[in-house]
C-alpha positions in Angstrom: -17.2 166.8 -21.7 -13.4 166.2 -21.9 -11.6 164.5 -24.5 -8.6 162.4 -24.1 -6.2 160.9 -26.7 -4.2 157.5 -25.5 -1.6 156.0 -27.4 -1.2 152.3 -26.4 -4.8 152.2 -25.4 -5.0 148.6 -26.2 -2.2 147.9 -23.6 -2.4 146.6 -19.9 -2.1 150.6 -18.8 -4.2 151.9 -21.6 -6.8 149.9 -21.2 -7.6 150.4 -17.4 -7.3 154.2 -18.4 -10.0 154.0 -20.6 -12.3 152.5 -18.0 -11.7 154.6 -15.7 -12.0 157.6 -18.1 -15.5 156.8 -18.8 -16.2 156.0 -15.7 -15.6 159.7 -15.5 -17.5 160.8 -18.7 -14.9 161.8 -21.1 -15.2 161.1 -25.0 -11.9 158.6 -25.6 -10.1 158.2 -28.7 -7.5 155.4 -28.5 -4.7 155.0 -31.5 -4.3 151.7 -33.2 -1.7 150.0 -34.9 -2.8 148.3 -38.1 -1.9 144.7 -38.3 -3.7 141.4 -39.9 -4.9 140.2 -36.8 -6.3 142.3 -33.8 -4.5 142.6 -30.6 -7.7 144.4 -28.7 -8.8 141.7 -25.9 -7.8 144.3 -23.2 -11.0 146.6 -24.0 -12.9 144.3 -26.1 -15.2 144.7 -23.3 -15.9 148.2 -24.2 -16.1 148.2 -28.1 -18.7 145.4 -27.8 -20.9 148.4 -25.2 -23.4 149.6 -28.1 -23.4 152.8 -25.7 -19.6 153.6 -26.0 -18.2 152.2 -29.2 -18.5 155.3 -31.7 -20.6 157.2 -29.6 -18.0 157.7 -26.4 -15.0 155.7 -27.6 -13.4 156.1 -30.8 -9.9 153.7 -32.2 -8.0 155.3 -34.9 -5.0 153.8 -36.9 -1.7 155.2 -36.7 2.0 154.6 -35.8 4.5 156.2 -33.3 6.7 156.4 -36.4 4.3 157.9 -38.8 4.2 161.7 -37.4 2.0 162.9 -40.6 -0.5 161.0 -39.8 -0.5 161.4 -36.0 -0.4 165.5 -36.6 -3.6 165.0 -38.5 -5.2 162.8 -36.0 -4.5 165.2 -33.6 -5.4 168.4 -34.9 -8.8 166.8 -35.8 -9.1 165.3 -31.9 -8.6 168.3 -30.6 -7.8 166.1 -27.4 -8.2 168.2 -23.7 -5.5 165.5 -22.7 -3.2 163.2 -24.2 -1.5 160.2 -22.7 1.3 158.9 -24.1 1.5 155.0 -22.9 2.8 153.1 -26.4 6.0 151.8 -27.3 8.0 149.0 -27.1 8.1 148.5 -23.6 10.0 144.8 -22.5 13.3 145.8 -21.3 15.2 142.7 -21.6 13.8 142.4 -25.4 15.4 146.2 -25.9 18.7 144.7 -26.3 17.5 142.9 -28.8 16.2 145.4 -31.2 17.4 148.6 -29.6 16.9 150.6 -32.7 13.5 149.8 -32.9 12.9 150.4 -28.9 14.4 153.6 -29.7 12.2 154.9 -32.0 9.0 153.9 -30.8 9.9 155.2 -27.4 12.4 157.9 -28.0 11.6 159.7 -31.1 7.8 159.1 -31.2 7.7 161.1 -27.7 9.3 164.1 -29.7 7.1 163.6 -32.4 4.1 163.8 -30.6 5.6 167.2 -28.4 6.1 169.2 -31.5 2.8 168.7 -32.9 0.9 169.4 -29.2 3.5 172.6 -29.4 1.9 174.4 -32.8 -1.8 173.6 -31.7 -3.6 177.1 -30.9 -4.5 174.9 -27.4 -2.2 172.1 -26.4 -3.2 169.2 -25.0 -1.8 168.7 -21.1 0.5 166.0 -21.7 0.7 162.6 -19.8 4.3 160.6 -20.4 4.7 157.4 -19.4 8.3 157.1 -18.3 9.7 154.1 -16.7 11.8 153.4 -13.6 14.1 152.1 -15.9 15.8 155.4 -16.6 17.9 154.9 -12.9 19.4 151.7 -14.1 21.4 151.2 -11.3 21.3 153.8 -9.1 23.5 155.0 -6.2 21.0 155.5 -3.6 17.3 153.7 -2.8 14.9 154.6 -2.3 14.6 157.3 -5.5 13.1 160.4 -5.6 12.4 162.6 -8.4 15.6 164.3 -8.1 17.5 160.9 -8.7 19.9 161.5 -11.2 19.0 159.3 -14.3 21.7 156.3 -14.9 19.6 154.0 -17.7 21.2 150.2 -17.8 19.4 149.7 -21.0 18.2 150.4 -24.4 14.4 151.0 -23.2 16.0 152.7 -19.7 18.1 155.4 -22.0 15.1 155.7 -24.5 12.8 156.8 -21.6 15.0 158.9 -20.0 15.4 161.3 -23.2 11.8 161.2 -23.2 11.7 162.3 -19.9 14.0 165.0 -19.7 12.1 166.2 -23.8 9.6 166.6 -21.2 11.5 168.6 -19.0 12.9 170.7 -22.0 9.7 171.3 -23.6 7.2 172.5 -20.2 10.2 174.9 -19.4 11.0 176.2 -22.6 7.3 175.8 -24.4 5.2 176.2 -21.5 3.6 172.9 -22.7 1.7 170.9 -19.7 3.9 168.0 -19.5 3.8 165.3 -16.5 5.8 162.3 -16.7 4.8 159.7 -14.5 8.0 157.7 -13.4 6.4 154.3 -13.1 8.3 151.4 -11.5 6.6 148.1 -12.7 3.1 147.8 -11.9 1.3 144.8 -13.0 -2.3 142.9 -13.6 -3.9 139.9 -15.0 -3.2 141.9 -18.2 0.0 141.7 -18.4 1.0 140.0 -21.5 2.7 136.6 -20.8 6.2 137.6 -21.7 6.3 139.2 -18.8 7.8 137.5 -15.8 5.3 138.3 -13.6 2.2 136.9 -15.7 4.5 134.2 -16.6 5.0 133.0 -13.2 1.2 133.7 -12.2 -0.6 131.7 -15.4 2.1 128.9 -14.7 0.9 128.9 -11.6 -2.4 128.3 -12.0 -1.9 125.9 -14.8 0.2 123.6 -12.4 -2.3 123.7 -9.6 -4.8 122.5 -12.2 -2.8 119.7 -13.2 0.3 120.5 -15.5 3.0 119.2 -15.8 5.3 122.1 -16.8 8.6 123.0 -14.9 8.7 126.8 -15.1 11.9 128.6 -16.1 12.9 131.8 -14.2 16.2 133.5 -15.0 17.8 135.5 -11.6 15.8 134.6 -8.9 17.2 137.1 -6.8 16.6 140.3 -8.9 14.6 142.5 -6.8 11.7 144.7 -8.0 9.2 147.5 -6.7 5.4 145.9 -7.7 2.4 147.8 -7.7 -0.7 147.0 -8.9 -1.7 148.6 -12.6 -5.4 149.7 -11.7 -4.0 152.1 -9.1 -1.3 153.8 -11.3 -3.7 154.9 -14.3 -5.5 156.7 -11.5 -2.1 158.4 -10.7 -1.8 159.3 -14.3 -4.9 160.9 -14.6 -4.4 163.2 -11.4 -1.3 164.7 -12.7 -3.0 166.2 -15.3 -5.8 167.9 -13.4 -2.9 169.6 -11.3 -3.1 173.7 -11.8 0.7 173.0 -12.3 2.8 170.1 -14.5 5.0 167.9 -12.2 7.2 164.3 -12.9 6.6 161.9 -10.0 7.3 158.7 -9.4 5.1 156.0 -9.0 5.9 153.4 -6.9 5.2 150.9 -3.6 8.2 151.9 -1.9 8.5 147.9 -1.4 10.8 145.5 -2.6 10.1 141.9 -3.7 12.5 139.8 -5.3 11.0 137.1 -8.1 11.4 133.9 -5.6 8.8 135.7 -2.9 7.2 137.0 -5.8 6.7 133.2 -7.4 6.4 131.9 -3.5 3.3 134.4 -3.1 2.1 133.4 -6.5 2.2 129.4 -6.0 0.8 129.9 -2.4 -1.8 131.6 -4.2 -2.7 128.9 -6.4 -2.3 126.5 -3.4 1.1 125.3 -3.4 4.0 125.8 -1.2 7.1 126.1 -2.9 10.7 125.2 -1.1 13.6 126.5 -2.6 17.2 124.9 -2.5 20.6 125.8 -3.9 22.1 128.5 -5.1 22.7 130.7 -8.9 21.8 128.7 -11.6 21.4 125.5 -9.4 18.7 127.0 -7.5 15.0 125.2 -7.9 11.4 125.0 -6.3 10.3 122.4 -5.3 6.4 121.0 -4.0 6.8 121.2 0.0 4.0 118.4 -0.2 4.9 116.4 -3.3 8.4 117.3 -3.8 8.2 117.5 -7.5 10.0 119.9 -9.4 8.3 122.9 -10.0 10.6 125.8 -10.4 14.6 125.9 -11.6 17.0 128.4 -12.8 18.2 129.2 -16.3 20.8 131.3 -17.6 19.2 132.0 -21.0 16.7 134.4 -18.9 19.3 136.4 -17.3 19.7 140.1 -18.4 23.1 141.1 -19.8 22.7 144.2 -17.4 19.9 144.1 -14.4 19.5 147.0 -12.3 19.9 146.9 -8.9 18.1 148.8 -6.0 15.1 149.9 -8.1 12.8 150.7 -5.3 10.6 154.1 -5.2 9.9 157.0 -3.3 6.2 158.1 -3.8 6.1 160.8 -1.1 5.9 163.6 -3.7 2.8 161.7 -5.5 0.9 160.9 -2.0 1.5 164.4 -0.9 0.4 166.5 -4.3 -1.9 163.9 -5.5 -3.4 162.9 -2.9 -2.5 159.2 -4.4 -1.1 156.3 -2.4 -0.8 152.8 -4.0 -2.5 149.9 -1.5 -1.1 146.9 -3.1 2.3 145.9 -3.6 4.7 142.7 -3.9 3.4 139.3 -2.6 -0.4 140.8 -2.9 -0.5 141.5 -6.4 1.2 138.0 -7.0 -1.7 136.7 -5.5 -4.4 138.8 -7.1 -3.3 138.1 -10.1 -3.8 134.3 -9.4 -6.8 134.8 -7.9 -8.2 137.0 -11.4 -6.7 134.1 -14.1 -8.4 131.3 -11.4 -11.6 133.4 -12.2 -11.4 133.7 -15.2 
């Protein structure tokens, strides 16, 4: 039976790795930061399984910053393969404490690479990196062999994670994938996300709110996948004979108007939009109330531009092609918080 280690496994990505690790019958340990009140909804659902919860799945407490205590944890796990999913991981919030951002992302991905480097049998080695580290790139789609040009304090943290990566497979001979993700999303997606924003306020107004929802540039442009698909992705890197990077990505681009279009239409409203910048709004095609406007205090001090991927290299070694993308995972996401 294989053993996996995930750090962030009480995150959107985390969690639907776990599932889909039992699912396959490995023995999980997940790492937990200690806090006074629990942040574990995402796989509450599987601590409260009398057949998993210390018997398959296992939550230990730790921090990224506390390497002591993750050497321990490790060289006690013994994990078959780790994945590397936690940090701080809003970009626009980066700029805000870009210190912090740095370490958890940064220097916690070195920690955790020395220790796998003086175990008798490393762990292969899952990194989450980020699409992030192109910033704005000069050509789109990108490929693997884009060169890395970070707009922000999360972007430049995940790229020198990446390319630690890089340093320590070649240098090592440590199993290291990095998994270039561009945003992938899910009905757990935490709500200061734009996309869950949109979708829950969605929902919400179809059911009789109110609300106005505040977007900042409607015209930023983003590459959407669906979460469930990528952890799949994840999980085949590591069961390559040889370590790889690869991006992960729809090759699509949505901008947040279709993306909140798809979403309302979803929910059962049809959304007109009028004006331009910061005048722009929504409004009800039916109704014409004001569901939807523009403002400034949500706009990035940088916003990449062009962030669109190339998963060739992914669908051609992995065998892994993502189905859903854009305007469908707007409205999936509706669809699962109308469920639920």
């Amino acid at each position: 039976m294989s053993v996996a280690l995930i750090t962030g496994i009480t995150g959107q990505d985390g969690s639907y790795l776990t599932e889909l690790l039992l699912e396959k019958g490995y023995t999980v340990h997940g790492i937990v930061r200690r806090a006074s009140s629990f942040n574990r909804s995402r796989i509450e659902h599987l601590r409260g399984d009398s057949s998993l919860e210390g018997q398959r799945l296992f939550l230990h407490y730790a921090d990224l910053t506390d390497a002591t205590t993750l050497r321990r944890l490790i060289l006690r796990i013994e994990p078959d393969e780790l994945y590397h999913l936690a940090g701080q991981s809003h970009v626009g919030l980066s700029f805000e404490i870009p210190e912090s951002t740095c370490q958890e992302t940064a220097m916690a991905t070195l920690s955790l690479l020395e220790i796998c480097r003086d175990m008798p049998k490393p762990p292969r080695f899952f990194h989450a990196a980020s699409s992030e580290v192109f910033g704005n790139p000069d050509s789109s789609p990108q490929t693997e062999d884009t060169p890395f040009r970070p707009a922000s304090p999360y972007g430049c943290a995940k790229a020198f994670a990446a390319n630690l990566g890089s340093v320590y497979r070649q240098a090592h001979g440590l199993f290291v994938c990095c998994g270039i993700a561009y945003n992938h999303e899910s009905p757990r997606r935490g709500e200061n996300f734009v996309t869950r924003k949109i979708t829950s306020a969605a929902v919400r107004i179809a059911a009789g709110s109110s609300e106005v929802l505040e977007l900042g540039n409607l015209d930023s442009v983003r590459d959407w996948g669906w979460a469930p698909e990528y952890v799949e992705a994840m999980w085949r890197m590591l069961q390559q004979e040889e370590p790889g990077d690869y991006i992960l990505a729809t090759g699509t681009a949505t901008s947040v108007r279709a993306f909140a279009s798809a979403a309302f239409a979803a929910a059962g409203i049809t959304l007109n939009f009028s004006g331009q910048g910061v005048d722009e709004i929504g409004r009800d095609a039916i109704t014409d109330r004001l569901l939807v406007q523009v403002n400034p205090r949500f706009f990035r001090a940088a916003d990449p531009v062009g962030l669109i991927g190339n998963p060739d290299r992914a669908r051609q070694t992995l065998s892994w092609s993502p189905r859903t993308s854009g305007a469908e995972v707007a409205a999936a996401m509706v669809k699962a918080e109308i469920a639920a």
